[in-house]
Backbone as ProteinMPNN parsed JSONL, in Angstrom:
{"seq_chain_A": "XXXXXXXXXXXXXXXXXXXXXXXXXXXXXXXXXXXXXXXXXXXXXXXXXXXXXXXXXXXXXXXXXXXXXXXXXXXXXXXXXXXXXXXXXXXXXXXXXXXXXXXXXXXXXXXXXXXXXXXXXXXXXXXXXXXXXXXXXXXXXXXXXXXXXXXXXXXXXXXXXXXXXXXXXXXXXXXXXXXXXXXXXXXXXXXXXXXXXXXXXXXXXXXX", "coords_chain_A": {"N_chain_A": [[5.542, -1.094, 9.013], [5.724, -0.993, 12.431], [4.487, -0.09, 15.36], [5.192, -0.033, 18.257], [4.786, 1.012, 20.737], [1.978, 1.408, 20.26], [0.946, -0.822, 19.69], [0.781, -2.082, 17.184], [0.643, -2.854, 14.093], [1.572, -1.967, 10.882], [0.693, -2.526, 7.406], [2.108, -1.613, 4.105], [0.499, -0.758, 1.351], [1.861, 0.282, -1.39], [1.41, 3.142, -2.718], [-1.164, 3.858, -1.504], [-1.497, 5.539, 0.205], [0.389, 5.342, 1.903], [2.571, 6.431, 3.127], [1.595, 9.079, 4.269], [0.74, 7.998, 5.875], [1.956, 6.947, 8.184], [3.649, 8.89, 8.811], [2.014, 10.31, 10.322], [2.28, 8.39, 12.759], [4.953, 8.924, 13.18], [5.029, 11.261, 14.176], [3.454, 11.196, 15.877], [5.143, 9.555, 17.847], [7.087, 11.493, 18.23], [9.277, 11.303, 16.582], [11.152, 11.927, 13.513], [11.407, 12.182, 9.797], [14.117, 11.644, 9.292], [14.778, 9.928, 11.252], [13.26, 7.71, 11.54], [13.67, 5.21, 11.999], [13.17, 3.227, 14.384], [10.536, 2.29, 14.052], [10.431, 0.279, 12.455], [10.892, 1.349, 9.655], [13.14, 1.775, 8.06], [16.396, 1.592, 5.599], [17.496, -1.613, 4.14], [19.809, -3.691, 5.134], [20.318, -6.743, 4.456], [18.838, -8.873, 2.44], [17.755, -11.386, 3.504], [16.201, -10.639, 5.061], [13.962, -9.395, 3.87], [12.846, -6.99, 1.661], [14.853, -4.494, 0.231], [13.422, -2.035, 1.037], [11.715, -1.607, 4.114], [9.623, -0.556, 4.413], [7.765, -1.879, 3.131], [7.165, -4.44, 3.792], [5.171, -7.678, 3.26], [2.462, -8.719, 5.051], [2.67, -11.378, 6.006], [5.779, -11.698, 6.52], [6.174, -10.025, 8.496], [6.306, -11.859, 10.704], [7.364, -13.823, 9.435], [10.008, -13.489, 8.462], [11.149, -12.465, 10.951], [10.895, -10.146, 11.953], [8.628, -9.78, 14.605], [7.771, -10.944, 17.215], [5.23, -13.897, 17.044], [3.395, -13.888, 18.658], [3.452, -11.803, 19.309], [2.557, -10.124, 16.866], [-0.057, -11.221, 16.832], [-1.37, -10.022, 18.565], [-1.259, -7.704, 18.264], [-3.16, -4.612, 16.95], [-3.648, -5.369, 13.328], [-3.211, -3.489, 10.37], [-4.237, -1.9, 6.721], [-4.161, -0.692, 3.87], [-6.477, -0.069, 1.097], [-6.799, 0.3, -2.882], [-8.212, 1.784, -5.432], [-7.765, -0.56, -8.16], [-6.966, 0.723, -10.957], [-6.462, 3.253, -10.836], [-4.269, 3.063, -9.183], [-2.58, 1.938, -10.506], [-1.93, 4.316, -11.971], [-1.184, 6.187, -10.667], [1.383, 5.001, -9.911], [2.582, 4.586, -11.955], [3.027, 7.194, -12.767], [4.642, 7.848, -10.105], [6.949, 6.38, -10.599], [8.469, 7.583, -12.117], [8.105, 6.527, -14.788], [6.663, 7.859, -16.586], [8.406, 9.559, -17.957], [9.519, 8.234, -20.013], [8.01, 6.65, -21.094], [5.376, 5.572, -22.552], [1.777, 5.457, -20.992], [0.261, 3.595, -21.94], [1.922, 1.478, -23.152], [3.354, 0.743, -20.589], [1.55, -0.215, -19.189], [0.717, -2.755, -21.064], [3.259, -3.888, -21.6], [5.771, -3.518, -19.45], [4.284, -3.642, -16.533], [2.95, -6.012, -16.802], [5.405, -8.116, -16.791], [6.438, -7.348, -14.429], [4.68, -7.532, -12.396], [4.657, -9.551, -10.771], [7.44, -9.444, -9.297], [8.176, -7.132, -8.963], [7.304, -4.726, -6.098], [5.937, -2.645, -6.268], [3.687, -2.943, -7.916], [3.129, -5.255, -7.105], [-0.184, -7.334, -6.547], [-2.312, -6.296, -4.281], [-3.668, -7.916, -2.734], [-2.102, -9.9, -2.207], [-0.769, -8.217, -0.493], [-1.919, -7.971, 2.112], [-3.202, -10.993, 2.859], [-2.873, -14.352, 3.141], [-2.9, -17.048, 1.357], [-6.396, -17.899, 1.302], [-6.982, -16.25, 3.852], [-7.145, -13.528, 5.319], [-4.63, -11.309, 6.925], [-4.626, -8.958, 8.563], [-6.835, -6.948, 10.532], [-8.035, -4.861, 9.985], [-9.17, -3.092, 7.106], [-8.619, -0.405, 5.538], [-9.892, 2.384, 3.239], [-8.327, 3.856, 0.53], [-9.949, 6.014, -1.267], [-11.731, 6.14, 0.796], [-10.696, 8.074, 2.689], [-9.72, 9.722, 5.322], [-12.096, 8.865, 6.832], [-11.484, 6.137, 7.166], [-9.404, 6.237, 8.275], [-9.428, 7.751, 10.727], [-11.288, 5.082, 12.109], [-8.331, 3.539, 12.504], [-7.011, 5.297, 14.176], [-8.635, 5.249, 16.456], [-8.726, 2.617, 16.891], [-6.223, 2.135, 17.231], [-5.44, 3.285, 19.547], [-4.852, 6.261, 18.471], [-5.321, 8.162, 18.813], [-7.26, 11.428, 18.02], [-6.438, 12.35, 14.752], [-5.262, 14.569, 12.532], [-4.857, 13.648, 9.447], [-1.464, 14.284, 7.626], [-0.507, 15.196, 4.232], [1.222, 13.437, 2.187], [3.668, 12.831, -0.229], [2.389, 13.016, -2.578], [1.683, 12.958, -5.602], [1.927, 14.672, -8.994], [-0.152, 14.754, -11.794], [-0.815, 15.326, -15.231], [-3.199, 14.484, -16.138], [-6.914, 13.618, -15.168], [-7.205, 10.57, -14.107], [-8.984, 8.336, -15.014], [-8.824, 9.349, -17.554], [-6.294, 7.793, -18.948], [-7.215, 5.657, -19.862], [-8.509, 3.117, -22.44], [-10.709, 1.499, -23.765], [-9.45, -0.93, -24.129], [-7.25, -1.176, -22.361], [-8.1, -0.423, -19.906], [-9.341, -3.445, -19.802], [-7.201, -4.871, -19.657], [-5.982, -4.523, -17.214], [-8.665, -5.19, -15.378], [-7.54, -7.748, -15.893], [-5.326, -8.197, -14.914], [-5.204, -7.416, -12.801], [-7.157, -8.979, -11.145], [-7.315, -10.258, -8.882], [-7.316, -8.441, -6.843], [-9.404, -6.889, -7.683], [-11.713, -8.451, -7.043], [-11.651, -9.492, -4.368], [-11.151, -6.702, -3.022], [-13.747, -5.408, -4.443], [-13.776, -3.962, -6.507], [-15.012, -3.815, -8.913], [-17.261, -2.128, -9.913], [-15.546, 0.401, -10.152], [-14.397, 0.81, -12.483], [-12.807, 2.204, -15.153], [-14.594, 4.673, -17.204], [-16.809, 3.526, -16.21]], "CA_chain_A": [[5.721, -0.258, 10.185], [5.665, -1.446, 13.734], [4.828, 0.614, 16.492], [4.865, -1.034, 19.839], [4.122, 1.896, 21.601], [0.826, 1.674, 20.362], [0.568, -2.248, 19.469], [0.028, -1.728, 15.886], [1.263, -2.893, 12.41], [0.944, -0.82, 9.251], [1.44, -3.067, 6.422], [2.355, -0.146, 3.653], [0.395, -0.879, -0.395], [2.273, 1.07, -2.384], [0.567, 4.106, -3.481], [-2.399, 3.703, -0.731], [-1.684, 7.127, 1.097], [1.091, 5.203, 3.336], [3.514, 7.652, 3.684], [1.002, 10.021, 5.417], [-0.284, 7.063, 7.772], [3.365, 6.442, 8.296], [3.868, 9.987, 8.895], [1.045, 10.643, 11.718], [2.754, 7.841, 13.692], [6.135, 9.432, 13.206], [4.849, 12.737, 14.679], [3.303, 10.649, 17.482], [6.217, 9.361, 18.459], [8.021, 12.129, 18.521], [10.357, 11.275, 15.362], [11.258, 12.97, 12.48], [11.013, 10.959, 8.785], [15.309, 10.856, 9.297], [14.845, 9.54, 12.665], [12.101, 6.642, 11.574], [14.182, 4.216, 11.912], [12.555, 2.27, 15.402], [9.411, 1.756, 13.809], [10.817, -0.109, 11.083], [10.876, 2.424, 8.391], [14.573, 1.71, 7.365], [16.298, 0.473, 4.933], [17.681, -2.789, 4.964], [21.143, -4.469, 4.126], [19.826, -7.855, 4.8], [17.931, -10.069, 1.608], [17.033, -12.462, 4.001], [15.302, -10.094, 5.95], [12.97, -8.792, 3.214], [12.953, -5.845, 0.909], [15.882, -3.273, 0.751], [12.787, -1.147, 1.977], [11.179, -2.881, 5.211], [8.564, -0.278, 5.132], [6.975, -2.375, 2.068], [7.076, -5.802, 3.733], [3.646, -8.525, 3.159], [1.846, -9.093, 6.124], [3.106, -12.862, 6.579], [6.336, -11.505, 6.075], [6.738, -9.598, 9.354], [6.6, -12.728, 11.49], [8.254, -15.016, 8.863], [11.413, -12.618, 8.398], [11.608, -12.633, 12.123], [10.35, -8.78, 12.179], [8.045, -9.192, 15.111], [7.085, -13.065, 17.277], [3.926, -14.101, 16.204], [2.363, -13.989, 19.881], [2.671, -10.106, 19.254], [1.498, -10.35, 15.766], [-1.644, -11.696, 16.563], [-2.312, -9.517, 19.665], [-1.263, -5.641, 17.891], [-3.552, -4.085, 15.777], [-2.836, -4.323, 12.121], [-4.027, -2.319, 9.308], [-3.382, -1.945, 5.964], [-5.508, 0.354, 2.953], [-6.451, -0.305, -0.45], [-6.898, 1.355, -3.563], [-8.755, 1.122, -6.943], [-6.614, -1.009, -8.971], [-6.802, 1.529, -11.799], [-6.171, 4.627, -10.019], [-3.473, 2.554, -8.205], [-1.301, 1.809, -11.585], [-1.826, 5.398, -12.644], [-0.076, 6.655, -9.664], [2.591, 3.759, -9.849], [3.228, 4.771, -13.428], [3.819, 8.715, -12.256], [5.853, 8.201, -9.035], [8.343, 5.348, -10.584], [9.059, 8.015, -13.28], [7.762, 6.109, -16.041], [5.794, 8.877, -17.526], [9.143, 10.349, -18.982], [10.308, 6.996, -20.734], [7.388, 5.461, -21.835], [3.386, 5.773, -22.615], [1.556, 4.052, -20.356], [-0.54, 1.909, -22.622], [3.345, 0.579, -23.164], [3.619, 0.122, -19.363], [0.533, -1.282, -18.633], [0.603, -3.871, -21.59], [4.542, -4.551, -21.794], [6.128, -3.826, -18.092], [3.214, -4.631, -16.038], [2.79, -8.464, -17.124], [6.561, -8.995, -16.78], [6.999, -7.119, -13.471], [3.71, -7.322, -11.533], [5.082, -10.606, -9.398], [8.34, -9.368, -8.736], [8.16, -5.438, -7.832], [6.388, -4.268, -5.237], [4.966, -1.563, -6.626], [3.232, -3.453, -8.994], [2.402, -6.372, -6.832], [-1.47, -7.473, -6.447], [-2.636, -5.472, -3.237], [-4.484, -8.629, -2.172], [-1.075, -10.008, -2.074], [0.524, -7.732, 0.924], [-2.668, -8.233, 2.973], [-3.444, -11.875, 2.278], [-1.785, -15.661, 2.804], [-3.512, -17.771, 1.054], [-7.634, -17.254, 1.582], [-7.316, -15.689, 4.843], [-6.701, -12.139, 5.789], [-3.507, -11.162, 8.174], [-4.845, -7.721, 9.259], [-7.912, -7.086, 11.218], [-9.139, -3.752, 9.592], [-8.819, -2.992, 5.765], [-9.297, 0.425, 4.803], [-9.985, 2.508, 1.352], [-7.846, 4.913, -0.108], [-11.19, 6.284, -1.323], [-12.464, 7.261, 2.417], [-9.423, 7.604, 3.823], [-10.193, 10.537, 6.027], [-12.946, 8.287, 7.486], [-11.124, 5.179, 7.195], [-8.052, 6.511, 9.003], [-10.215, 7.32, 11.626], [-11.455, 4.264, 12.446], [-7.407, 3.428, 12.61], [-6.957, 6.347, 15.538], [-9.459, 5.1, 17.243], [-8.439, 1.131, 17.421], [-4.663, 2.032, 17.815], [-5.6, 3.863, 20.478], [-3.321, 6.442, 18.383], [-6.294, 9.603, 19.164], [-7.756, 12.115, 17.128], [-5.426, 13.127, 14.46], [-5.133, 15.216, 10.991], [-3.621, 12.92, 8.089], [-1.047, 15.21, 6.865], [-0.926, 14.602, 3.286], [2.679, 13.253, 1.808], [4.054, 11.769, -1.43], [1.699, 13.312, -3.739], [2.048, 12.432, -6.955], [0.927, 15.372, -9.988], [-0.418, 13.764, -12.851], [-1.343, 15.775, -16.32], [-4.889, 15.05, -16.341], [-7.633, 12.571, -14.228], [-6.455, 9.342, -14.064], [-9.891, 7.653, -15.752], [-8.669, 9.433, -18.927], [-5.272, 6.99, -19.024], [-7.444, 4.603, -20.065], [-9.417, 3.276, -23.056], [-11.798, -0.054, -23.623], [-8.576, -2.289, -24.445], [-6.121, -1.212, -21.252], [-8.714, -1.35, -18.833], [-9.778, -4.471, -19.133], [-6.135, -5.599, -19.568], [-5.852, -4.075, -15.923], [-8.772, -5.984, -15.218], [-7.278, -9.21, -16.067], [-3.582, -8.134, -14.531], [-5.37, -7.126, -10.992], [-8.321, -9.214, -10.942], [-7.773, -10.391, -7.246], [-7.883, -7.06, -5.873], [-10.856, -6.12, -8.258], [-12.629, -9.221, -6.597], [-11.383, -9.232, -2.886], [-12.351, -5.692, -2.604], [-15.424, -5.523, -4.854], [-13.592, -2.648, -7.273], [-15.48, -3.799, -10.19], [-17.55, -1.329, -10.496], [-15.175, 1.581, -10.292], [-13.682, 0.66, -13.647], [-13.513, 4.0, -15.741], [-15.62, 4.589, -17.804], [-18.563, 2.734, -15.251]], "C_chain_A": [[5.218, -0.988, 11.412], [5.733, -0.671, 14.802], [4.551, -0.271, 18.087], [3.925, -0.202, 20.735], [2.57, 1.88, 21.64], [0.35, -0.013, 19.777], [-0.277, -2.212, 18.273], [1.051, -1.962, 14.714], [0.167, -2.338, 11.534], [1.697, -1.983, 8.044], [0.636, -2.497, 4.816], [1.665, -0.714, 2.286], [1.014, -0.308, -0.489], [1.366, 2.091, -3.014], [-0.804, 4.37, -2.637], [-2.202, 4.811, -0.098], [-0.589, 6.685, 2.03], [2.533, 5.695, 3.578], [2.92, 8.668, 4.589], [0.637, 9.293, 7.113], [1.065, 7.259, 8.353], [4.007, 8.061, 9.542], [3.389, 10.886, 10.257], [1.512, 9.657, 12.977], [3.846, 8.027, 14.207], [5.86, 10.453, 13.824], [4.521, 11.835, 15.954], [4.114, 10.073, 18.505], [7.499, 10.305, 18.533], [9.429, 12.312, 17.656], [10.092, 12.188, 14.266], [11.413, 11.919, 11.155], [12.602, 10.542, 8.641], [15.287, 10.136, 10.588], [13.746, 8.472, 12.708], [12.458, 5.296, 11.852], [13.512, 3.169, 13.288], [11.47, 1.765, 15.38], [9.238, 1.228, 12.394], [10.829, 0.701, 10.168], [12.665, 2.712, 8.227], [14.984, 1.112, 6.543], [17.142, -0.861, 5.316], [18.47, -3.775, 4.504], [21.146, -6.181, 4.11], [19.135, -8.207, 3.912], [17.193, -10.54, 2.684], [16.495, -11.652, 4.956], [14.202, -8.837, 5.24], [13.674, -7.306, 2.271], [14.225, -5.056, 1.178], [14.858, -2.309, 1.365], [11.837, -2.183, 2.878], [9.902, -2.209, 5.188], [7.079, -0.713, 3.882], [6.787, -3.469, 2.544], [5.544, -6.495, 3.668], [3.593, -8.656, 4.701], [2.562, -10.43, 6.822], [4.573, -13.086, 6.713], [7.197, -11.279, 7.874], [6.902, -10.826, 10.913], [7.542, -13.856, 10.819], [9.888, -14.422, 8.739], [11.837, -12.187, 9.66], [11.368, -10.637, 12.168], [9.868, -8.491, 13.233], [7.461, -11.213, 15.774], [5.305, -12.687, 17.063], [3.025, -14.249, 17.284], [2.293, -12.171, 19.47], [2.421, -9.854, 18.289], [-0.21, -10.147, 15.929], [-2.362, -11.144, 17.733], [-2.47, -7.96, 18.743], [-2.552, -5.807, 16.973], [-3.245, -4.045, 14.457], [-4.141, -4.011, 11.212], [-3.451, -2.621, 7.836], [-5.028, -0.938, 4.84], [-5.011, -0.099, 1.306], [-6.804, 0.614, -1.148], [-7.495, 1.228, -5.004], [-7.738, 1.005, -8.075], [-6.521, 0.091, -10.303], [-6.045, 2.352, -11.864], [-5.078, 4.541, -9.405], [-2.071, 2.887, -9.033], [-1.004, 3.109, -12.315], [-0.69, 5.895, -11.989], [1.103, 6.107, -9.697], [3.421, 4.61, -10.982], [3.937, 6.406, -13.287], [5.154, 8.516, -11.439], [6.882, 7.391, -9.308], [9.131, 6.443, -11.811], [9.409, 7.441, -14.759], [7.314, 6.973, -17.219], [6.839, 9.738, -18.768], [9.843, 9.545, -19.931], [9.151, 6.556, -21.46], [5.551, 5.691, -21.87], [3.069, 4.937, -21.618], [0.472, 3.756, -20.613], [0.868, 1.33, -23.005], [3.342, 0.207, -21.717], [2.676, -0.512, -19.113], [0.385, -2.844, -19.863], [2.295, -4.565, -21.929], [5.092, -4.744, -20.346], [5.337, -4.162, -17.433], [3.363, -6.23, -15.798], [4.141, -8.878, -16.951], [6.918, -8.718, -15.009], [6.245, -6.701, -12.255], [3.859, -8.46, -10.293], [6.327, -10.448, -9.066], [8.139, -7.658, -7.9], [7.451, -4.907, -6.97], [5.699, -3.616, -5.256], [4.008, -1.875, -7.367], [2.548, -4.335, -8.472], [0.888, -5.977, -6.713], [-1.931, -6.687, -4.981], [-3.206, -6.678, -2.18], [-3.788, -9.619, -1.419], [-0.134, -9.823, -0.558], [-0.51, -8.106, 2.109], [-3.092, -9.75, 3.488], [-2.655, -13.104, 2.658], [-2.607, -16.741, 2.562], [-5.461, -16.94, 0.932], [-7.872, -16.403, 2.639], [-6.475, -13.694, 5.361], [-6.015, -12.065, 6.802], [-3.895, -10.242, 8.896], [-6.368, -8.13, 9.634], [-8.558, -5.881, 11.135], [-8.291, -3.472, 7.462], [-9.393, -2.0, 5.254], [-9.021, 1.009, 3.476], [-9.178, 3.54, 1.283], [-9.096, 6.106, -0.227], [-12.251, 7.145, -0.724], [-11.307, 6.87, 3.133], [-9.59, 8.572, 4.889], [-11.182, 9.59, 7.273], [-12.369, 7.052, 8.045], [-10.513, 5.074, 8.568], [-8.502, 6.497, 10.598], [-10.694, 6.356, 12.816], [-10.046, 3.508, 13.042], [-6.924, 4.256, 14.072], [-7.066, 5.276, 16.25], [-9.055, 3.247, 17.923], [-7.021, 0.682, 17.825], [-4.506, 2.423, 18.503], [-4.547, 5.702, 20.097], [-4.288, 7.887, 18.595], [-6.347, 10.099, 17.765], [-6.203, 12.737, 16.334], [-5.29, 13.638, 12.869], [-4.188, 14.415, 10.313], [-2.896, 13.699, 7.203], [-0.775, 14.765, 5.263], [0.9, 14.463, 2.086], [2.834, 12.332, 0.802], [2.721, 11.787, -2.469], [1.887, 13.691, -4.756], [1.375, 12.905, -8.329], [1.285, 14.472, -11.039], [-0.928, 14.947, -13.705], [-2.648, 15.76, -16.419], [-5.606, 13.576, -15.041], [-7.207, 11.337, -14.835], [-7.435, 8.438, -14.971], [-9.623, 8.008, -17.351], [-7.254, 8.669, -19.529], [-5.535, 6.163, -19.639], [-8.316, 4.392, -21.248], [-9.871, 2.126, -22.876], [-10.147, -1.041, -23.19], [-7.638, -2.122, -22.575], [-7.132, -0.972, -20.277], [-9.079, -2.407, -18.765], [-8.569, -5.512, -19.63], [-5.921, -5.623, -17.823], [-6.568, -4.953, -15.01], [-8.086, -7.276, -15.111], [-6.358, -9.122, -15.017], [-4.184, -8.039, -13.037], [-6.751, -7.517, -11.027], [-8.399, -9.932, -9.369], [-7.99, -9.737, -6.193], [-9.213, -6.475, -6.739], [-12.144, -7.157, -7.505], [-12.79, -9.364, -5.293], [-12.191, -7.958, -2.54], [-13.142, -4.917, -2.923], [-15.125, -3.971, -5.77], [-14.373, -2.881, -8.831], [-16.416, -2.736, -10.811], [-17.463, 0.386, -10.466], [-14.004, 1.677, -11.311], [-13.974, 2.078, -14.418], [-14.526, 3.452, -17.139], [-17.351, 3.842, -17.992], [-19.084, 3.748, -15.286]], "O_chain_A": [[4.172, -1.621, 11.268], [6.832, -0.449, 15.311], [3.66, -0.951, 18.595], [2.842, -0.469, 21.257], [1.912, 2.199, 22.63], [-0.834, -0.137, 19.465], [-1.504, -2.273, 18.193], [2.077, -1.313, 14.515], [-1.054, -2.242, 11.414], [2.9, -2.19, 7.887], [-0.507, -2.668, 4.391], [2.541, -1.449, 1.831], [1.207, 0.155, 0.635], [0.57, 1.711, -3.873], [-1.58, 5.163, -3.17], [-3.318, 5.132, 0.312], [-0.416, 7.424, 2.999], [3.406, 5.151, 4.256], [3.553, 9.111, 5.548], [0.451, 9.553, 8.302], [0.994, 8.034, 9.306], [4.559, 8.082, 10.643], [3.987, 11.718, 10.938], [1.203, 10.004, 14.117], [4.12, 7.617, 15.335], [6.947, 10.794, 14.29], [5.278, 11.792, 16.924], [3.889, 10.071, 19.716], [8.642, 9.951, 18.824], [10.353, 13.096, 17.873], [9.152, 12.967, 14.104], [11.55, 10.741, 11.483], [12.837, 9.469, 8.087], [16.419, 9.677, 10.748], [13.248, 8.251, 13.812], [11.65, 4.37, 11.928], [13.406, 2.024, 12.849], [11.093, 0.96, 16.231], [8.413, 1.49, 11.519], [10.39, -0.188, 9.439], [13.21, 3.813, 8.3], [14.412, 0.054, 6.285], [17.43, -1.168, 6.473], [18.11, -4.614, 3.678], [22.149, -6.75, 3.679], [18.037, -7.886, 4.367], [16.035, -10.153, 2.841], [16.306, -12.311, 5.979], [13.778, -7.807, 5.765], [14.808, -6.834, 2.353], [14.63, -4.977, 2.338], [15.328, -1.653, 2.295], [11.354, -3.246, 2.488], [8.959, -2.793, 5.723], [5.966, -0.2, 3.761], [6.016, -4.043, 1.775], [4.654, -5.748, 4.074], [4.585, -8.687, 5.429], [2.932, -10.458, 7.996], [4.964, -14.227, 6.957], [8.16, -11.866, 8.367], [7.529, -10.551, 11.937], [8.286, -14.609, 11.446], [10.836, -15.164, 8.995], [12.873, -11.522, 9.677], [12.337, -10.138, 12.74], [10.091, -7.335, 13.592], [7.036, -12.194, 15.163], [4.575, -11.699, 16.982], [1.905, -14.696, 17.038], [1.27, -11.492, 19.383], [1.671, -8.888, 18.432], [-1.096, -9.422, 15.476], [-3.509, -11.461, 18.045], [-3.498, -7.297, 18.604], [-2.902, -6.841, 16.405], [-2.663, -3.041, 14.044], [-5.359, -4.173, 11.272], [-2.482, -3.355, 7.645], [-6.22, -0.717, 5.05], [-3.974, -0.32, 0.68], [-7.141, 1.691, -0.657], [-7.005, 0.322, -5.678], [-7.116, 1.866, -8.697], [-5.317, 0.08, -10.56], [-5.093, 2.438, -12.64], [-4.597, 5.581, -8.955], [-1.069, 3.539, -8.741], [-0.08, 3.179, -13.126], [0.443, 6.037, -12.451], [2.027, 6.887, -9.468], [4.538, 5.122, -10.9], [5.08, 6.714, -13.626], [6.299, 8.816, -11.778], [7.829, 7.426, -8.522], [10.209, 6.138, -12.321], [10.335, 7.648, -15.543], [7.534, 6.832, -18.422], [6.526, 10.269, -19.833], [10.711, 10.053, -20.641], [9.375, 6.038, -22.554], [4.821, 5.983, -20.923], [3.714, 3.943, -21.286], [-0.39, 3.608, -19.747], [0.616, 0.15, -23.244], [3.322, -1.021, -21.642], [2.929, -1.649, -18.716], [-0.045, -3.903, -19.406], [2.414, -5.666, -22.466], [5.007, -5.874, -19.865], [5.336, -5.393, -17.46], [3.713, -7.104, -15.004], [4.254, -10.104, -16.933], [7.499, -9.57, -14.338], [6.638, -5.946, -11.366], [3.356, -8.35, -9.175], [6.679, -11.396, -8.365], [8.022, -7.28, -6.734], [6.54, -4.404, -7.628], [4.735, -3.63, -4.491], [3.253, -0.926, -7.577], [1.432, -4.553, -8.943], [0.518, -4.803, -6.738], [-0.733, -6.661, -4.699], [-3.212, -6.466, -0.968], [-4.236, -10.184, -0.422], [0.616, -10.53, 0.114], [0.019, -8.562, 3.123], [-3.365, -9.755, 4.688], [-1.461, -12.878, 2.461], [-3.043, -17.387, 3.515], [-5.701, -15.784, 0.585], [-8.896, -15.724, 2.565], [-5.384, -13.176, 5.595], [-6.465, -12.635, 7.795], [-3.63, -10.42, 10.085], [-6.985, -9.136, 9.282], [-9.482, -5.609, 11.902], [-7.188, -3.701, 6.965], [-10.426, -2.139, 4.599], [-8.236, 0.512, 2.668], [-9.37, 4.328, 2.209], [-9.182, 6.996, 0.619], [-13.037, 8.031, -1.058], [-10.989, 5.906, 3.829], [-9.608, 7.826, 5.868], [-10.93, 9.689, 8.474], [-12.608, 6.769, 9.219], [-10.772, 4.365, 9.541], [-8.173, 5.682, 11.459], [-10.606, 6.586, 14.022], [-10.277, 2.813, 14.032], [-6.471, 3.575, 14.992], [-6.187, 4.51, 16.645], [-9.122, 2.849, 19.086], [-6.61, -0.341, 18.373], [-3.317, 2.344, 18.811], [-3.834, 6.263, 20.928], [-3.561, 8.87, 18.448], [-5.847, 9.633, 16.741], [-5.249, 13.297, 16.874], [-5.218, 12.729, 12.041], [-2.972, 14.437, 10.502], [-3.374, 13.929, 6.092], [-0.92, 13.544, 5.205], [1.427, 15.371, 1.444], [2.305, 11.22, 0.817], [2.197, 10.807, -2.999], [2.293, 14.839, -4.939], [0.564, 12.188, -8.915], [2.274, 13.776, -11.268], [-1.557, 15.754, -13.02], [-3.303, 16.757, -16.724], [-4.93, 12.841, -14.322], [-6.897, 11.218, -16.02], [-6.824, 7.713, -15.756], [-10.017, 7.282, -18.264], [-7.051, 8.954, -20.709], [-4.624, 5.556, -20.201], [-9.07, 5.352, -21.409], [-9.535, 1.548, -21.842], [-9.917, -1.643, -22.142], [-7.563, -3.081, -21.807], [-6.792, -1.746, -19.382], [-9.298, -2.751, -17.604], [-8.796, -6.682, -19.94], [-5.72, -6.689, -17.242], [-5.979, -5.515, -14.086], [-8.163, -7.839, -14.019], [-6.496, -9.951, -14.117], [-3.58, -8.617, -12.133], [-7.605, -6.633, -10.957], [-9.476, -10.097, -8.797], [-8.512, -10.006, -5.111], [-9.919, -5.591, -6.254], [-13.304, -6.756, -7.408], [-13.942, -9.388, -4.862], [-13.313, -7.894, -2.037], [-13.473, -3.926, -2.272], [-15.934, -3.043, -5.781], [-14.221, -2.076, -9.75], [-16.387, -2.473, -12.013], [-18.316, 1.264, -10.596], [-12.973, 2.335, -11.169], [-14.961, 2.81, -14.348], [-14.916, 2.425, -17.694], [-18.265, 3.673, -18.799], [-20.22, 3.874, -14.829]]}, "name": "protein", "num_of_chains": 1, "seq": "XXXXXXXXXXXXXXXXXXXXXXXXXXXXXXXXXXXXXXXXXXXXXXXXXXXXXXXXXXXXXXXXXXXXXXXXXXXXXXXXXXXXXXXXXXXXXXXXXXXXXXXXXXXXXXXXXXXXXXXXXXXXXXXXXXXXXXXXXXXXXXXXXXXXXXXXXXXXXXXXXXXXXXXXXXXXXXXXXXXXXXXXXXXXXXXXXXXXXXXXXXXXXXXX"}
């Protein structure tokens, strides 16, 4: 997402709450979620210009795919929110409509490992934020405290005080820590150990 108006990239995890962020900037501008289309949130008949959805693109992405020049890159605001890799793939595994095909100790130890560097939903989180060692964005908040986080987001996008309405919520059968036993968390571990190390989720493994 790209708003000019307010000199600000949103670059979207998957599953991080960013349909609501997405959502509070769409109200601020006066759009509607069919009418998102000027702040990138379309889709997109173009390969060579990233994703069929644009509002998933990597950070290094939106200046390399010619999205945005890289003098206003590096002046806007960007953002972007993470999420405990666990808690992340639970959700993944609900909203792709896996849950009615397949267990997910089958998804996390068969699809997963084949389709965690191609799909987006799947990719590493550390990944969309990330090029190489250095961080593209200039705030990185949590799923976690997002209320608080978001906040802090207002306030540096200049985008004001504003209620995160709450969109693309995803019911699940029971708490997400019970998905898991010894063996498929610390497969999860292994599979997302650069977001468990980047942003220090190690010890919100279940059963910590």
């Amino acid at each position: 997402m790209i708003s000019h108006r307010f000199e600000t990239v949103f670059v979207h995890v998957p599953k991080t709450a960013g349909q609501s962020i997405e959502q509070a900037f769409i109200d601020r501008h006066g759009l509607t979620w069919e009418t998102r289309a000027p702040l990138l949130l379309r889709p997109n008949p173009d390969p060579g210009k990233g994703p069929y959805r644009l509002a998933h693109l990597l950070a290094g992405e939106y200046v390399g795919l010619g999205h945005i020049e890289e003098e206003q890159f590096r002046a806007y605001f960007k953002f972007g929110f993470v999420r405990n890799p666990w808690e992340r793939l639970v959700s993944a595994y609900a909203y792709l409509g896996l849950d009615r095909s397949q267990t997910f100790a089958d998804f996390v130890r068969n699809r997963v490992p084949l389709a965690r560097d191609k799909d987006r939903f799947l990719l590493p989180q550390r990944r969309y934020l990330f090029a190489g060692d250095r961080c593209l964005v200039d705030f990185v908040g949590r799923f976690e405290n997002l209320a608080k986080d978001f906040k802090v987001v207002c306030d540096r996008s200049g985008l004001g005080p504003t209620v995160l309405p709450h969109e693309n919520r995803v019911p699940r059968d029971r708490p997400w820590p019970e998905f898991f036993d010894a063996e498929l968390t610390a497969r999860v571990a292994d599979l997302y150990a650069e977001d468990i190390d980047t942003f220090g989720y190690a010890e919100d493994a279940p059963g910590r």
